[in-house]
C-alpha positions in Angstrom: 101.4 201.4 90.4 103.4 202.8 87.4 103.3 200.0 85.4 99.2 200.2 85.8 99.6 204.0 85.4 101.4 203.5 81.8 99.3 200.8 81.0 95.8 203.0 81.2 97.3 205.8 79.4 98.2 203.4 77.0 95.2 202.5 76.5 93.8 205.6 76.7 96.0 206.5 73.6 95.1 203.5 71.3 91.1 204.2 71.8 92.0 208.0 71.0 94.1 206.8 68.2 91.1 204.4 66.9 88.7 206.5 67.4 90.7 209.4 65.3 91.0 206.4 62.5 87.3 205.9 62.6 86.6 209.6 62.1 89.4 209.7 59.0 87.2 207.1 57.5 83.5 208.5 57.8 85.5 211.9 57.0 87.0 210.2 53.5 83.6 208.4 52.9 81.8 211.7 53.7 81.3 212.3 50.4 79.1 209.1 49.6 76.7 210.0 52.4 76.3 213.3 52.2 74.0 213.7 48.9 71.3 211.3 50.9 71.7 213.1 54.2 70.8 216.5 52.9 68.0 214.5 51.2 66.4 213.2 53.9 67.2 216.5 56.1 65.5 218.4 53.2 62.2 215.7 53.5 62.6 216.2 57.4 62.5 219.8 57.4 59.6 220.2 54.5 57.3 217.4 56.7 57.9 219.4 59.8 57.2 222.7 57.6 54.1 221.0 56.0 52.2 219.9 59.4 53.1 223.3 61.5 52.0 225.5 58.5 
């Protein structure tokens, strides 16, 4: 029971751990993305602004 016990905290802590490594690299890379996101947020916002007004 302890051994299982250990075992899912474990894993628990290496999918926390991977999932902190995936956010340190869309974090570092943020940069790249971030000119084309606000982009296409800009042309999202002006289409909605264009069909409500």
């Amino acid at each position: 029971m302890l051994a299982r016990t250990t075992q899912f905290h474990f894993s628990m802590y290496a999918g926390l751990s991977c999932l902190q490594n995936y956010w340190a690299v869309v974090l570092a890379n943020a940069h790249r993305f971030l000119p084309c996101f606000i982009f296409f947020f800009l042309n999202f916002i002006r289409k909605l602004l264009l069909v409500n007004c």
